[in-house]
N, C-alpha and C positions, 0 to 999 in steps of 0.2 A: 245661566250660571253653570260654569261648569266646578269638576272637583271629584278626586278618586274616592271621596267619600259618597258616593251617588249609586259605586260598585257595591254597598252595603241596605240594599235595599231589602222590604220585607222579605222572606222567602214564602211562596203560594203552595201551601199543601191541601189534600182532602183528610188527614189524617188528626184526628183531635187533638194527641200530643206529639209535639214535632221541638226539634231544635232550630234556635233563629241561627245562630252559630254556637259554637262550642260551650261560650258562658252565659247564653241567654234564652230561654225556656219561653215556647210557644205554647200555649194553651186555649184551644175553640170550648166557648162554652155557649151552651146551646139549648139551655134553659130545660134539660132532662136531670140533668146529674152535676151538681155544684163539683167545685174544687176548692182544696182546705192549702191553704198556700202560709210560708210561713212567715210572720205579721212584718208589713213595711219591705217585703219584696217585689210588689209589683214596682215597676220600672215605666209601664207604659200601658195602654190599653184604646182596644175600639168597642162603639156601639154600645147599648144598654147594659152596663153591666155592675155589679154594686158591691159593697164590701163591705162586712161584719164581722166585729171578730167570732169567733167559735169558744160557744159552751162549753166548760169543763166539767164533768161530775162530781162531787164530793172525792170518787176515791182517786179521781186523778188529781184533785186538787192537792189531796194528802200527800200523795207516791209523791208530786213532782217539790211538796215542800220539805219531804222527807230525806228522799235520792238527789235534790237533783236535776232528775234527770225527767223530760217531759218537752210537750211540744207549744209555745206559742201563737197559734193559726188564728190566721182571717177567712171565712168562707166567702167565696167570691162565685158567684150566682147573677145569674140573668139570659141576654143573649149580644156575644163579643167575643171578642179576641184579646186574651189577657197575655202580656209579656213580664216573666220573673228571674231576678237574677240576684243574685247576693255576692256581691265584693268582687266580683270576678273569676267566683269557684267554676269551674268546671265541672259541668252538667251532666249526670247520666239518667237515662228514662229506664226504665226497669218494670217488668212482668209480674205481679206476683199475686200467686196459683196458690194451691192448696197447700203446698210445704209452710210458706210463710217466710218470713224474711225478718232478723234481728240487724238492727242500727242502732249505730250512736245518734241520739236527737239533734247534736250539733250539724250532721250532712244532713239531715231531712229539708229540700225545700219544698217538695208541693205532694200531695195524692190526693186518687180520687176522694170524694166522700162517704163513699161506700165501702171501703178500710177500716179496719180495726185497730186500734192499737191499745197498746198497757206494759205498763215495764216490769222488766222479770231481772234478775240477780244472777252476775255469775259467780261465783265460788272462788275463794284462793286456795291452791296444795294447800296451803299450811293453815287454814282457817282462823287467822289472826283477823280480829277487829281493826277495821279498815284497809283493810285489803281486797276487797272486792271492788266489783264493778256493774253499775247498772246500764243496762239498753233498752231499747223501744222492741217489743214485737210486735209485729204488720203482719195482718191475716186476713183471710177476704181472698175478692180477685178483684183487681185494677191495676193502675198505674200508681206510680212512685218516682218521684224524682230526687236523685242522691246530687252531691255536692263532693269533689274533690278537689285538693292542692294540687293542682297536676295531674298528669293523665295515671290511669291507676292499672294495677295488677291485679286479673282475677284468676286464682289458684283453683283447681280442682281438688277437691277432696273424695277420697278412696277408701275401702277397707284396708286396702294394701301401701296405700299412701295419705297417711295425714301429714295434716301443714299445721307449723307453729307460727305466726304470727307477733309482732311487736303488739305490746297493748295500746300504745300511742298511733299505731300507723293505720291498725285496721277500720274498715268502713262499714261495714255488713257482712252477714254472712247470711246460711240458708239456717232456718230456725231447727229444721230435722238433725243438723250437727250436734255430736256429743262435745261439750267446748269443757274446757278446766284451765284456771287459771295460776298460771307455775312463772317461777325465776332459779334459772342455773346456778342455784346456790344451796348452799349447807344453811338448816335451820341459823346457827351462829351469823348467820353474813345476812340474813333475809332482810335485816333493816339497811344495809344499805346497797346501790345499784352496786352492779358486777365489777369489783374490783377498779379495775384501771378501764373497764371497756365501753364505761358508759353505758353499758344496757341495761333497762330496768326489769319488767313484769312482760310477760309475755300471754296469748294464749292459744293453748294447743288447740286443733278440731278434728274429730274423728266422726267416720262414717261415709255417707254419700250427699254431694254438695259443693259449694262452692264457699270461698272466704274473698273478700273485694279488699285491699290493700292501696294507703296512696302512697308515692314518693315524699311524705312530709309525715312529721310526728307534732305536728303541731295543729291544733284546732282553726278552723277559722279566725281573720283577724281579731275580731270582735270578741272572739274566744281563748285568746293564745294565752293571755298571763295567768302564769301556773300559780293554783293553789298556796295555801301552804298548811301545814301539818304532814303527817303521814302516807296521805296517798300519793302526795308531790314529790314528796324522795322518792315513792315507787315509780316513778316514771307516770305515774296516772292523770296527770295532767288535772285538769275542775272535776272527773268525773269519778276519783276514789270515794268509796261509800264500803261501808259495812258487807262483808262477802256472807250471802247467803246461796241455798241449793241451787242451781242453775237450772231454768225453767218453773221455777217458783214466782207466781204473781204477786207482785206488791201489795198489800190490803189493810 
């Protein structure tokens, strides 16, 4: 049998986590250190290897029926080769070290098990109820696998150069960033997006670090249709919640 589909064969690495291609997420599990994948992603899999979903604690239970905002994981544990992909986002593997890394739980597909997470609140300028915004922070050191619409833009952040971001586009940034959440408007216009320009809520980040951006303001399929209430006129998509201090743990 032949067929140009045959040019799409495994790809052979020594490296635990690898890309099969762009949208599809290679994972060796090797029966030291599980992986927390997020639930009905796996796609494919070899050799002994098994799936449960993951424990939530009471106070993530809370946060995530609070916010929101929260991770759905299956711990996938044994010894195989697990393959994960969700809708055909495109994939990126990430580092993260002692800074720590803030995400939206919509891009979260897979990290180690030896990650941390718990969701912290960013703040709006104007400190109006429902104006805020919750994210996931990741702390530890392992791996992380984000999820974008497209290939994506990562921005350097400076003392000398801070970046302002759409609230709807951005993907993660570095948790050390000072972030505030603002709209180019006069207290008077804050309830509705920018005039004529379509632009909603934004957020600033300051210091040293990076901010991840994709070419789409919209969440994953699964995720796209916007709210309604207040946070959806701000441009905030499912994920407007109540703005409190930024780096404040949910409890």
């Amino acid at each position: 049998m032949q067929s140009p589909l045959f040019a799409h064969n495994e790809q052979q690495t020594q490296d635990r986590w690898s890309l099969q291609n762009q949208q599809m997420l290679r994972v060796a599990i090797d029966g030291h250190e599980d992986v927390l994948a997020r639930k009905g992603a796996m796609v494919a899999y070899q050799g002994l290897v098994e799936f449960d979903a993951e424990y939530q604690s009471n106070q993530q239970s809370r946060a995530r029926a609070h916010t929101g905002e929260g991770l759905d994981l299956m711990r996938c544990h044994g010894q195989g080769t697990v393959y994960l992909a969700n809708l055909a986002q495109r994939i990126h593997i990430m580092d993260v070290e002692q800074d720590g890394l803030t995400v939206d739980s919509s891009y979260v597909l897979a990290m180690d098990s030896s990650l941390h997470h718990e969701v912290i609140a960013v703040d709006s300028l104007y400190g109006i109820s429902g104006s805020g915004k919750y994210q996931l922070n990741i702390t530890g050191r392992g791996k992380v696998a984000l999820m974008t619409s497209g290939m994506p833009l990562l921005l350097q952040v400076t003392p000398d150069k801070y970046v302002n971001c759409d609230a709807d586009a951005i993907v993660a940034w570095s948790t050390s960033l000072r972030v505030q959440m603002q709209a180019q408007t006069h207290s008077s216009g804050v309830w509705r997006r920018r005039g004529n320009t379509g632009e909603g809520w934004e957020l600033s980040f300051m210091g040293n670090g990076f901010a991840l951006v994709q070419p789409s303001e919209l969440l994953p399929p699964q995720h796209a249709q916007i709210g309604g209430g207040l946070a959806a006129q701000y441009g905030m998509g499912q994920q407007g919640a109540r703005g409190q201090n930024q780096g404040n743990v949910w409890s």
